[in-house]
C-alpha atoms as one frame of an Amber mdcrd trajectory, in Angstrom:
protein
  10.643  -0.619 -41.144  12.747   1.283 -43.548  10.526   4.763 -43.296  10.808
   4.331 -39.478  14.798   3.625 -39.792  14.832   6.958 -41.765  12.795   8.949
 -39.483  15.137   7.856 -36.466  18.331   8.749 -38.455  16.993  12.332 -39.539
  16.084  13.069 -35.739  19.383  11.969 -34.420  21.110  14.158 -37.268  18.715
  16.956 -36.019  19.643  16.673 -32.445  22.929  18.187 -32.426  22.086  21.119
 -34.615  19.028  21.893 -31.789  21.351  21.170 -28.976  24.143  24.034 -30.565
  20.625  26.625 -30.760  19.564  25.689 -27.509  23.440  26.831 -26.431  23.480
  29.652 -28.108  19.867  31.194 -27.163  20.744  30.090 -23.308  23.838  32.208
 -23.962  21.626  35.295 -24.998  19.517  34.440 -22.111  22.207  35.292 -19.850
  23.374  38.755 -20.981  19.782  39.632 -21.202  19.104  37.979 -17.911  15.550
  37.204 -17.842  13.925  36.459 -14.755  12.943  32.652 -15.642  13.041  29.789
 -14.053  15.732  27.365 -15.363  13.199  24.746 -16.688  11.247  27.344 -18.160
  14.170  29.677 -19.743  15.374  26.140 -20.691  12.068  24.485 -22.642  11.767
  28.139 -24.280  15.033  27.786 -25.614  14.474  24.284 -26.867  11.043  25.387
 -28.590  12.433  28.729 -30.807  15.417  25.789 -31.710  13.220  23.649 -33.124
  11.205  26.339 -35.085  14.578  27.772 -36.271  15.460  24.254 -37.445  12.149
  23.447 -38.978  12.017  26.728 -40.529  12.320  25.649 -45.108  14.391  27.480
 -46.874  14.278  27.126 -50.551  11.737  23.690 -50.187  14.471  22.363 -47.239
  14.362  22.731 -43.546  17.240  24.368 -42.054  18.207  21.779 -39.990  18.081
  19.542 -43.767  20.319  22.367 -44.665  23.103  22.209 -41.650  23.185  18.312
 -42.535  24.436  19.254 -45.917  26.973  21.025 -44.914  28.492  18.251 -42.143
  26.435  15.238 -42.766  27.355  13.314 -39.652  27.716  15.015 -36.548  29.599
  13.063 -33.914  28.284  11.273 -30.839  30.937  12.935 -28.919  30.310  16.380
 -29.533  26.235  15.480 -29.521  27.015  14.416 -25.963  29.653  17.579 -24.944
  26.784  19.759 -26.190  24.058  17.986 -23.958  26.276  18.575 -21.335  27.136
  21.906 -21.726  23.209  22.779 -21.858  22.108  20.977 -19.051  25.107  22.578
 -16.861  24.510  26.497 -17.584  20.296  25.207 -17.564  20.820  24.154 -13.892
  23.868  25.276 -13.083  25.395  21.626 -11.972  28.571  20.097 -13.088  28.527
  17.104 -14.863  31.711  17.043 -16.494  34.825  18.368 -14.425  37.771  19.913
 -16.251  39.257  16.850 -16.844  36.822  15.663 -18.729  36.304  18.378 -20.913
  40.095  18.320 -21.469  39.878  14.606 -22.443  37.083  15.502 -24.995  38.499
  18.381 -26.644  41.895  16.483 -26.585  40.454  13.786 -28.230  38.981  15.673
 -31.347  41.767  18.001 -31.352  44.310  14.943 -31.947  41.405  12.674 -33.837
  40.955  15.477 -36.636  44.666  16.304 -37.054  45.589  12.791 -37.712  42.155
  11.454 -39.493  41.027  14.858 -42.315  44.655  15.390 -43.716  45.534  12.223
 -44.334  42.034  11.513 -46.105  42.626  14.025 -47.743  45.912  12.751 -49.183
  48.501  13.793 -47.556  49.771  10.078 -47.356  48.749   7.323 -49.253  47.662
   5.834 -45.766  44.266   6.545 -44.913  42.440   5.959 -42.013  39.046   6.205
 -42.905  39.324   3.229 -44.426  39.632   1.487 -41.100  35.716   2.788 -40.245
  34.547   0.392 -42.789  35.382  -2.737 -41.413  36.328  -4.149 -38.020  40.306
  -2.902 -37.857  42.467  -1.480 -35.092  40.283   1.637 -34.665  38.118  -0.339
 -32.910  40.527  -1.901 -30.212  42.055   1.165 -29.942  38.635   2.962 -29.090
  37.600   0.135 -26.822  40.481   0.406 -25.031  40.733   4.132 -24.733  36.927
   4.163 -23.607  37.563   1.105 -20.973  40.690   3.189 -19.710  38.909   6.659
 -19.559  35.794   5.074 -17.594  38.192   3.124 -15.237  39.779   6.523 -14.424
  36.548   8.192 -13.852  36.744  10.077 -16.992  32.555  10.667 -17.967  33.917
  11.556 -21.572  34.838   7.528 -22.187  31.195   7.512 -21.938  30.711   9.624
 -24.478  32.967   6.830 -26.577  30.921   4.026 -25.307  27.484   5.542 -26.416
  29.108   6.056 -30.035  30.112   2.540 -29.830  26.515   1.739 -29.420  24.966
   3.865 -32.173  27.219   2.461 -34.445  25.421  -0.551 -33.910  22.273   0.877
 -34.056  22.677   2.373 -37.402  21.535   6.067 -35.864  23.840   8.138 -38.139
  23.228   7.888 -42.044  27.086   7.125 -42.077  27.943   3.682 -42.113  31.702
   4.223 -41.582  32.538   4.360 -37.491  35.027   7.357 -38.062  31.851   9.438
 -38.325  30.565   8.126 -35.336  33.450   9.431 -33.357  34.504  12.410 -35.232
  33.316  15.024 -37.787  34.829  18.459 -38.787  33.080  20.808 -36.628  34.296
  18.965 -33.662  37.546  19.217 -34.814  37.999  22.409 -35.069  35.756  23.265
 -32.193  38.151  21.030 -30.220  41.736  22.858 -31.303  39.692  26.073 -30.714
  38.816  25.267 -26.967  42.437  24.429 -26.464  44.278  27.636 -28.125  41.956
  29.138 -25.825  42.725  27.567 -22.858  46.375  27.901 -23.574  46.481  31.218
 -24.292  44.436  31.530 -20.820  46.759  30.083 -18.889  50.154  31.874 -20.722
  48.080  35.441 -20.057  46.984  34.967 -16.664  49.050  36.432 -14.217  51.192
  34.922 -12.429  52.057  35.420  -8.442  54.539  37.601  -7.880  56.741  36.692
  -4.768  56.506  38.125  -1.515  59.531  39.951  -0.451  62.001  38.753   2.030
């Protein structure tokens, strides 16, 4: 039971690594243009992924390697990532710009407030609350039950990480890891500078004249 516990926690660490490849060959794909079908172009993509990740390096698979270097990575961006490859695979929407707002918003704000203070920048810190049942999780319940009320797919995204918490999927124990991790973070404040600074440089209408 405990080899087959392990063996499901290193696949679900492995999954987000593969899902960033998969993103990043599809990109290449798309200057380069190949004449593929999308199910093709897209199980192509997902098998050099998995050799990259599988390829050892120094005794250690690479995807062993990226682990070290973020050991949990977040249902949330997991899920964004899915999403993000399936859309440019088939070129369907699945999250609308509201929801990608909501997501990036929420690891944006989560990893401004949650790294600096655990860090010590106060002697409050939050992490602490991922140990043990505390207000994190009313306040992610809530914010999940509100996003999903409004429509929002990205309080889904909450809801599964509320679920694989229970499950044990991540090797983390603590629920902040389940909902946040620093790659998303600053992937998240990234997407928005660059939104914002899309919207300040785009031109605005000029008026017609009387």
């Amino acid at each position: 039971m405990a080899i087959a516990r392990e063996i499901l926690v290193q696949v679900s660490s492995a999954i987000c690594p593969w899902l960033a490849v998969v993103w990043v060959l599809q990109r290449a794909a798309t200057l380069l243009r190949p004449q593929l079908l999308e199910w093709t172009r897209l199980a192509l993509a997902g098998v050099i992924a998995a050799v990259v990740l599988l390829v050892h390096v120094h005794g250690l698979a690479i995807s062993r390697w990226l682990v070290g270097l973020n050991a949990n990575f977040s249902i949330p961006l997991t899920g964004m990532l899915a999403v993000a490859v399936y859309e440019r695979a088939f070129k369907r929407q699945v999250f609308s710009e509201r929801d990608w707002s909501a997501g990036w918003s929420f690891g944006a704000a989560g990893g401004l407030m949650l790294y600096p203070l655990a860090l010590g920048v106060s002697r409050f810190d939050p992490y602490e609350w991922g140990w043990r049942f505390s207000p994190l999780f009313v306040i992610i319940a809530a914010l999940s039950s509100w996003l999903i009320w409004k429509n929002n797919r990205f309080g889904l995204l909450l809801l599964v990480a509320v679920i694989a918490f229970h499950l044990h999927l991540l090797e983390s124990s603590n629920y902040w890891d389940y909902l946040l991790d620093p790659i998303f973070g600053f992937a998240s404040m990234a997407a928005l500078a660059r939104r914002g600074f899309s919207a300040f440089s785009r031109p605005r209408p000029q008026p017609e004249p009387l």
